[in-house]
ZAMARGU-4260 file (C-alpha; in steps of 0.2 Angstrom, whole numbers, plus 5000, padded with zeros to 4 digits):
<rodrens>
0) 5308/4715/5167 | 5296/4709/5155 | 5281/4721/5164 | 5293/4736/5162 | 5298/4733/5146
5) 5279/4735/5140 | 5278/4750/5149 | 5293/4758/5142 | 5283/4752/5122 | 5267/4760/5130
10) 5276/4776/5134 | 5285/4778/5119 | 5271/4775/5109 | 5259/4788/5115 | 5274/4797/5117
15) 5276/4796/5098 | 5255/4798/5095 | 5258/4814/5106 | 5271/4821/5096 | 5260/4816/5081
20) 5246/4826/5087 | 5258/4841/5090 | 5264/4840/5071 | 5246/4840/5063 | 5244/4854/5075
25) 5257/4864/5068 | 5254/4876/5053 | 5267/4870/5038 | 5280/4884/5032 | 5275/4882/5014
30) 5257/4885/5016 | 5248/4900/5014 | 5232/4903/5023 | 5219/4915/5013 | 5221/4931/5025
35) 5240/4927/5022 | 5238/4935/5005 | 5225/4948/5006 | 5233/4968/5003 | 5234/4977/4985
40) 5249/4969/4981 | 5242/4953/4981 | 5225/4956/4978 | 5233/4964/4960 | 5240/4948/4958
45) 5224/4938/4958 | 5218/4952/4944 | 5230/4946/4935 | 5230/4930/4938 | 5210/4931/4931
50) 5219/4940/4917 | 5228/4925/4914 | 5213/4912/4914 | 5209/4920/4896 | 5222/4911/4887
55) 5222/4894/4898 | 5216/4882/4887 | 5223/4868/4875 | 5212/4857/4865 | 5212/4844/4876
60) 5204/4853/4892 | 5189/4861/4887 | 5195/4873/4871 | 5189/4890/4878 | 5195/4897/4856
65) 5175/4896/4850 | 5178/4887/4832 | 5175/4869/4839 | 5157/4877/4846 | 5153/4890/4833
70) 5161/4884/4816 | 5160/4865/4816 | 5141/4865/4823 | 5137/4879/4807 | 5143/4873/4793
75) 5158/4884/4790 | 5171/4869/4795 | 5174/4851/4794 | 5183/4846/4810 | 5197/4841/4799
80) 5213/4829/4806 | 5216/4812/4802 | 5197/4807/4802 | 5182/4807/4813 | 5188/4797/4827
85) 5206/4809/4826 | 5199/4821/4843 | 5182/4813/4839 | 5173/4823/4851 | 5176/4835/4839
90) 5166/4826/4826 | 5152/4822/4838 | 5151/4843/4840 | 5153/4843/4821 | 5138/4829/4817
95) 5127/4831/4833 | 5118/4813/4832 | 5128/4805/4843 | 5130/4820/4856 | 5126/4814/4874
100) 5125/4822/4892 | 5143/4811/4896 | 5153/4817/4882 | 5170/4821/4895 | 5174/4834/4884
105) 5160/4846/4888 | 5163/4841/4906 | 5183/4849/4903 | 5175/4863/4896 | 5161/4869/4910
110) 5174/4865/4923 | 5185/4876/4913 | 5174/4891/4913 | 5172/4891/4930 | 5187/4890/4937
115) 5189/4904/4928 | 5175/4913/4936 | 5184/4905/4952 | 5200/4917/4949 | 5189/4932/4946
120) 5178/4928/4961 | 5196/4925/4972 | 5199/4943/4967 | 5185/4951/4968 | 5185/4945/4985
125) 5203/4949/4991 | 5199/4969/4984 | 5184/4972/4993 | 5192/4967/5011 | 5202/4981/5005
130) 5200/5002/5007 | 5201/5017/4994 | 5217/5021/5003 | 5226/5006/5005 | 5221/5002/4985
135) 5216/5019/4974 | 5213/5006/4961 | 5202/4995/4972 | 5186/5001/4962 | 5193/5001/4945
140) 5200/4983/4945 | 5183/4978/4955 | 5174/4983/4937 | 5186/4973/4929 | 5184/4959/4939
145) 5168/4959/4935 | 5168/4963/4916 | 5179/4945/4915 | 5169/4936/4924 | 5152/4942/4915
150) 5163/4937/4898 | 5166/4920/4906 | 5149/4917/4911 | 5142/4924/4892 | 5154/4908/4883
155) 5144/4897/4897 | 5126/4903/4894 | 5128/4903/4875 | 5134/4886/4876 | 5124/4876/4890
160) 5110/4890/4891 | 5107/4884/4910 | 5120/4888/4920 | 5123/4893/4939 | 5129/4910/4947
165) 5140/4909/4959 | 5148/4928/4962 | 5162/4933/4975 | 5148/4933/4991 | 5145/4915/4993
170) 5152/4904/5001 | 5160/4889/4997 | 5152/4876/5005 | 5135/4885/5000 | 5143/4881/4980
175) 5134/4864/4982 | 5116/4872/4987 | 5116/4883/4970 | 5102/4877/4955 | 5106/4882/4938
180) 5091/4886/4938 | 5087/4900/4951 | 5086/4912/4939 | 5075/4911/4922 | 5084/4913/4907
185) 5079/4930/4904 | 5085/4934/4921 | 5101/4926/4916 | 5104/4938/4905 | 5099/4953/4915
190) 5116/4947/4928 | 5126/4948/4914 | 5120/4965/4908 | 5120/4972/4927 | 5140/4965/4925
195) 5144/4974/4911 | 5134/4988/4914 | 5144/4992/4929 | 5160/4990/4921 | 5156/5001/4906
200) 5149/5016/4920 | 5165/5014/4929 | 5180/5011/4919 | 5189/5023/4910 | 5186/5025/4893
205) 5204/5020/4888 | 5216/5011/4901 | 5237/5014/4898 | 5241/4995/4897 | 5236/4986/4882
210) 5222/4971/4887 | 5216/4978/4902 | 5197/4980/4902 | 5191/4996/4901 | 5176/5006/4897
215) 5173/5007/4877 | 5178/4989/4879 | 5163/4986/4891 | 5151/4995/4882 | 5153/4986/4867
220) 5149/4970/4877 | 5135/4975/4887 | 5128/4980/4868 | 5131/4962/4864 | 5125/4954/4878
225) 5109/4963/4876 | 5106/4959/4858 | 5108/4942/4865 | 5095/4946/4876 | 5082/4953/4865
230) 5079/4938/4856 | 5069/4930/4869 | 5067/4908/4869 | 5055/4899/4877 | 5061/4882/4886
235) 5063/4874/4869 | 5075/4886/4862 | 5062/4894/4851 | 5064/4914/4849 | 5050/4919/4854
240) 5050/4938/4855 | 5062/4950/4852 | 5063/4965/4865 | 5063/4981/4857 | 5069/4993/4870
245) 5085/4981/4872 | 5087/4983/4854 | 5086/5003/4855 | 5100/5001/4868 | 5112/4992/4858
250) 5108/5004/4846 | 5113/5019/4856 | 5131/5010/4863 | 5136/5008/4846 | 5132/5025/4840
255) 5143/5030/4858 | 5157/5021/4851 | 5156/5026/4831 | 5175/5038/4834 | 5183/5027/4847
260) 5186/5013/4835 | 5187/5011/4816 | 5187/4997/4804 | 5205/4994/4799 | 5210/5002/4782
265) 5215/4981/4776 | 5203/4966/4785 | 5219/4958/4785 | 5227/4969/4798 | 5214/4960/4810
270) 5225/4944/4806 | 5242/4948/4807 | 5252/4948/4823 | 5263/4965/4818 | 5246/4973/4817
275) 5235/4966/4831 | 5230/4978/4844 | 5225/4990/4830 | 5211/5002/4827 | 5198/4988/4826
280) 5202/4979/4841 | 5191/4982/4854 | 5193/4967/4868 | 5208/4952/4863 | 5216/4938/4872
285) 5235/4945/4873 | 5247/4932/4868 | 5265/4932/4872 | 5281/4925/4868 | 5298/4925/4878
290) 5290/4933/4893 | 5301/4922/4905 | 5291/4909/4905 | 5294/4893/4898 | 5282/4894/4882
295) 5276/4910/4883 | 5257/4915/4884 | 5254/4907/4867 | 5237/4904/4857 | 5234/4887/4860
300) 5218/4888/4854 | 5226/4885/4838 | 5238/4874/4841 | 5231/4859/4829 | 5226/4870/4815
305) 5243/4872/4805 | 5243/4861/4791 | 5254/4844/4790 | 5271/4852/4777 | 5288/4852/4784
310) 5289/4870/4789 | 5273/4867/4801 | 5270/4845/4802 | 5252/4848/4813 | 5239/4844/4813
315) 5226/4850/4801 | 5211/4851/4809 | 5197/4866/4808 | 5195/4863/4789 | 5184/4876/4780
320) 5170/4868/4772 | 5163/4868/4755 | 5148/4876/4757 | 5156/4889/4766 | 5172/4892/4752
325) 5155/4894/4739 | 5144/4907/4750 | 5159/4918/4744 | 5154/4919/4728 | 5147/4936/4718
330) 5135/4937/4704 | 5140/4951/4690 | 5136/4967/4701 | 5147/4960/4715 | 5133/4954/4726
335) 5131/4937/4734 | 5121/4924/4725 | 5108/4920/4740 | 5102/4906/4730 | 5113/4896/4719
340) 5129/4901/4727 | 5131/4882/4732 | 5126/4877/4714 | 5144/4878/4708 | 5160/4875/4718
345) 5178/4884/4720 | 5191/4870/4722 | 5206/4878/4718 | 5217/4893/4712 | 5213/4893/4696
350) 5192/4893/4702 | 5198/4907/4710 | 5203/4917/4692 | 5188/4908/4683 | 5171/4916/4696
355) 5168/4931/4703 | 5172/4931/4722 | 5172/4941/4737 | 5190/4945/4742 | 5187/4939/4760
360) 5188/4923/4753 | 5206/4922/4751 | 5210/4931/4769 | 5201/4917/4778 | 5205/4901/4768
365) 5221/4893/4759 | 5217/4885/4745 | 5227/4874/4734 | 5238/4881/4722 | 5234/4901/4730
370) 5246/4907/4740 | 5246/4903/4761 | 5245/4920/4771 | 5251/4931/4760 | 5269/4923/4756
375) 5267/4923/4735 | 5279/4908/4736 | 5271/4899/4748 | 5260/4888/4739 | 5249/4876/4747
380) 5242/4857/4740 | 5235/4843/4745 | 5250/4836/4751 | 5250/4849/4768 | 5232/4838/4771
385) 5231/4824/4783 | 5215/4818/4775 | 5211/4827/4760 | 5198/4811/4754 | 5188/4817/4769
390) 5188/4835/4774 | 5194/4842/4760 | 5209/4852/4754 | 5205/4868/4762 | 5213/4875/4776
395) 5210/4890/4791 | 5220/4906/4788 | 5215/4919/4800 | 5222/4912/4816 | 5237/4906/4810
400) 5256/4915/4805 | 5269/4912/4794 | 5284/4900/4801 | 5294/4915/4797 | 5285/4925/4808
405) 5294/4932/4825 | 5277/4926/4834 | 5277/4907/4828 | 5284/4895/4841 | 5285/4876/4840
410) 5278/4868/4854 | 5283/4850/4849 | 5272/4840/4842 | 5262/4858/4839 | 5262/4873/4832
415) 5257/4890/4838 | 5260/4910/4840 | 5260/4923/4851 | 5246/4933/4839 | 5232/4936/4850
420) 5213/4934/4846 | 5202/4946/4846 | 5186/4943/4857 | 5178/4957/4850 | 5184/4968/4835
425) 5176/4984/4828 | 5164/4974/4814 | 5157/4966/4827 | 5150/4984/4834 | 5142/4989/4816
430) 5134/4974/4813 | 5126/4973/4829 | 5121/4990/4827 | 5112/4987/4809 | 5106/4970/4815
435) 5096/4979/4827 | 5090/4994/4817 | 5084/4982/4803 | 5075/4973/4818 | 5067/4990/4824
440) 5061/4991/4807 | 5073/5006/4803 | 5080/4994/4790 | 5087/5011/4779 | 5099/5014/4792
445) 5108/4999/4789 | 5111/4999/4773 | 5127/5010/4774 | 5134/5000/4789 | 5134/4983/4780
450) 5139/4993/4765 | 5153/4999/4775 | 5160/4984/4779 | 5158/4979/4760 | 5167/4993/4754
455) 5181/4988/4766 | 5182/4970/4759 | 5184/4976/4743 | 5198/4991/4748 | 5207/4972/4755
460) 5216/4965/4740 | 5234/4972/4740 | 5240/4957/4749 | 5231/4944/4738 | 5245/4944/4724
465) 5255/4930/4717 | 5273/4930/4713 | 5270/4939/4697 | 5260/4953/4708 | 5244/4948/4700
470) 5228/4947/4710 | 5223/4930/4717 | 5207/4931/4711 | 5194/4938/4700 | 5186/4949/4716
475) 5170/4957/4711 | 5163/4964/4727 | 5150/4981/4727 | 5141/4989/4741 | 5121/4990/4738
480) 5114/5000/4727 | 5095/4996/4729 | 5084/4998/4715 | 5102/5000/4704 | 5113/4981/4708
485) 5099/4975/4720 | 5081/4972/4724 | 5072/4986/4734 | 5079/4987/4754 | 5065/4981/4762
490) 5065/4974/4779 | 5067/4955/4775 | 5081/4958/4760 | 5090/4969/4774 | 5088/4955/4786
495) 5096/4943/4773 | 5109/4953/4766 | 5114/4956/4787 | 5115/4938/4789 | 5124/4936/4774
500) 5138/4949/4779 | 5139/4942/4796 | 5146/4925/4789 | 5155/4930/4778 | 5163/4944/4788
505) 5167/4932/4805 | 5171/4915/4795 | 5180/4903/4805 | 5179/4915/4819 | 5167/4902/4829
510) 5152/4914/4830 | 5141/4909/4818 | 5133/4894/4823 | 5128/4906/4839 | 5120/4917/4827
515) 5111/4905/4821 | 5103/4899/4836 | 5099/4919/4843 | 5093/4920/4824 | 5080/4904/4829
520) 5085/4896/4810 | 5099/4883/4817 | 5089/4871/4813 | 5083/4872/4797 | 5101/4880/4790
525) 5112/4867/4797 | 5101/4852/4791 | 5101/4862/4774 | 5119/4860/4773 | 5118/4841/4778
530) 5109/4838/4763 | 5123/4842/4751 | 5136/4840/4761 | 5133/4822/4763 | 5134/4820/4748
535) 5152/4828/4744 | 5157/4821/4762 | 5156/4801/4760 | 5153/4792/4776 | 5158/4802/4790
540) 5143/4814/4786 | 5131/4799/4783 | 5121/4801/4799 | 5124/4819/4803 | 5108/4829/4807
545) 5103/4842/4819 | 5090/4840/4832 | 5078/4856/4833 | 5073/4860/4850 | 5088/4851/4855
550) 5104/4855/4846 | 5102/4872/4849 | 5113/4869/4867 | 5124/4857/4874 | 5116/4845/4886
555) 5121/4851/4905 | 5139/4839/4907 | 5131/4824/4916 | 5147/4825/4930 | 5139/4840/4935
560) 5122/4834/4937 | 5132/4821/4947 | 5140/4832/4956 | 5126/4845/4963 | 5118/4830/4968
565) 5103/4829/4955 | 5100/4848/4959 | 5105/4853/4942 | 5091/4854/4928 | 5095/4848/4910
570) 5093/4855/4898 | 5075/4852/4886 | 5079/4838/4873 | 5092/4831/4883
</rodrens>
């Protein structure tokens, strides 16, 4: 009894390791194996899905919105908040000396990027498996698969200059063979010009749907990734050269798409949620709000930058700095004042009545005592400021909304919109333009572009009223008349009074510390601002300084160094 007893055990236990075996064997219901999904219906899902990758960011994994990158490293912004160690990787981004290759948060944000890529890739994939007549789109979504995916890779390269390729054709387990540094840096850039070459030859001009890539959209990309390109560094970030024919190419897109789009009659219609999309748009992240999801696609890029008031209660960070506020500033003909404009500073409204100022000031920042967003009776102070003794009493405007605003959604504890951002807005195209005629040494033709955008700023006060309907300022703002308000044009005014327009014109839109660094005067200009800075600032400043031939880049994330095995390269000063 006993012997067949532990034959009936054996039995049933291989019977059981049998039927184990059978169940591993078995493909799950709920799984879906990749040829499962391929045809247009899902390969126009996985376009979509790429689409969606745009607007997947918060602040905690690897911000994809630029003003952590390209404000707080410039000197347009204080990280704000309730002090440095509130998000202090933002105030290691902000003060640079204490930046290392293991900060997490430059880990979120590489791995962020490529996934990202990972969804265009997935697509690109699934729609070349795919015919002409099983998918008359097959070619048209292909380019803008690959317009995304250049625009993911361009947020990468100007933040870790060496990155890896990886398109749709390699194979995963190859992913782990793949150096960032197969390809120079030049050659780098030439990938991402073939990218957007291709989608600006292929797509139509205009698409029906709102947001979709399409061609004027790619043209003006390829135009910026190749003024990118034309200043060329050496391994230590230096500019180097700068490549004429590339400049005569940006030239030449930007003439193409002079008609197609126009500066907006009032910069603040570039702002505003009930008038995004407009003329001046040219590529933006659509956001969205009751779409049948459970928050909507909101911008939660922005998400800490509402100040701390009851109508809004978080979280005050991306702070407007000083420096920035006074480079606003206009002498008596209504020009910048190059050099002393950081001699004097605005603090409040009534600084505002007192100086000559640019009227873009008060579209970008809310300061105390003027009104918040264009709501005359919304009056800011230093109450809606977590940490006024550190950072300030200034506050962002341009990516925030009113509370009253059919876009604004709580999101508890944050606050945030359906307003989208805009990528890449129509200024963009004619500054480029005359940043590379002024390059070329055709410095003449620039002079009524930037003046263009001038004359526009100074068109933009008829929001910038108090209750009373009185301006908000003493704006003075001219175009330039050389030889009559200004020195004669040569080539290195033109060159400054460029630069100049560019930050004032994109402030606190997380750009300029990347023009800085394709300009090769990051270092010098941001440990200019540390001098004074640090001295208005107190503490948290103290040891700020920026490293030349360093700084330039964030180090490669050390995970991934990890991960490829020691087969990724760092970066030089890391």
């Amino acid at each position: 009894m006993k012997t067949y007893n532990y034959i009936t055990l054996l039995l049933s236990l291989l019977f059981t390791l049998s039927a184990c075996d059978a169940f591993l064997d078995e493909v799950p219901k709920g799984l879906a194996e990749p040829d499962d999904v391929d045809g247009a219906e899902q390969a126009e899902k996985m376009v979509i899905a790429a689409y969606a990758a745009l607007g997947n960011y918060n602040y905690q994994d690897g911000l994809h919105s630029p003003w952590p990158y390209g404000d707080l490293r410039s000197g347009d912004s204080y990280k704000g908040g309730a002090g440095a160690g509130d998000a202090g990787y933002f105030n290691t981004m902000e003060t640079f000396v204490y930046m290392t290759e293991d900060l997490d948060y430059l880990d979120y944000r590489w791995y962020s990027g490529y996934i990202s890529i990972a969804r265009a890739n997935d697509a690109l994939r699934r729609l070349k498996k795919l015919t002409e007549a099983e998918f008359p789109l097959k070619e048209i979504r292909e380019a803008e698969m690959r317009f995304l995916r250049a625009h993911f890779y361009f947020e990468l390269k100007i933040l870790f200059k060496k990155i890896p390729f990886v398109d749709e054709e390699e194979e995963l387990d190859n992913y782990i063979n793949i150096s960032n540094t197969v390809y120079t840096d030049q050659q780098m850039w030439e990938l991402l010009i073939d990218e957007f070459r291709f989608a600006a030859e292929t797509l139509p001009a205009r698409q029906s749907e709102v947001g979709r890539a399409n061609g004027n959209m790619a043209k003006a990309y390829l135009a910026k990734a190749l003024l990118y390109a034309a200043y060329e560094q050496n391994d230590k970030h230096e500019v180097i050269d700068i490549n004429p024919s590339k400049l005569e190419e940006v030239v030449k897109l930007c003439e193409e798409l002079e008609g197609q789009y126009s500066l907006a009659g009032d910069f603040a219609e570039n702002f505003l949620c009930e008038t995004e999309n407009g003329v001046e748009s040219i590529f933006a992240i659509q956001h969205s709000l009751n779409d049948g999801t459970l928050r909507g696609r909101l911008d939660w890029g922005a998400m800490l930058n509402y100040p701390m008031n009851t109508e809004y209660c978080c979280c005050g960070f991306h702070q407007p700095s000083q420096n920035m506020v006074n480079a606003f500033r206009t002498d008596e003909n209504g020009l910048p004042l190059f050099d002393t404009f950081n001699q004097k500073s605005l603090l409040n409204s009534d600084d505002l009545l007192e100086n000559n100022i640019d009227p873009r000031l008060n579209h970008t920042v809310a300061i105390p005592g003027a009104p918040y967003k264009y709501a005359p009776a919304f009056i800011p102070d230093s109450s809606w400021i977590r940490d006024p003794q550190t950072y300030g009493c200034f506050m962002s405007l341009k990516e925030v909304v009113l509370p009253t605003c059919p876009c604004f959604a709580q999101a508890a504890p944050f606050m945030s919109s359906s307003k989208n951002r805009d990528i890449i807005r129509y200024a963009d195209v004619v500054l480029w333009r005359a940043e590379a005629l002024i390059e070329l040494n055709r410095h003449a033709e620039a002079l009524p572009l930037i003046n263009s955008l001038r004359t526009r700023a100074a068109a933009s006060t008829g929001r910038l009223v108090d209750i009373q309907g009185d301006p908000t300022g003493q704006f003075v703002i001219a175009p330039y008349q050389p030889g009559v308000n200004s020195p004669a044009w040569t080539q290195s005014f033109a060159r400054q009074a460029l630069q100049w327009e560019r930050r004032l014109e994109f402030s606190q839109e997380g750009v300029r510390f990347f023009d800085l660094v394709r300009w090769g005067i990051a270092a010098e200009t941001v440990n200019t601002y540390f001098e004074v800075e640090k001295t208005r600032r107190g503490s948290y400043m103290s040891e700020a300084r920026f490293t030349k031939n360093r700084d330039e880049y964030f180090p490669v994330p050390k995970n991934q160094i990890n991960f490829s095995k020691k087969l990724y390269e760092q970066n030089y000063g890391w």
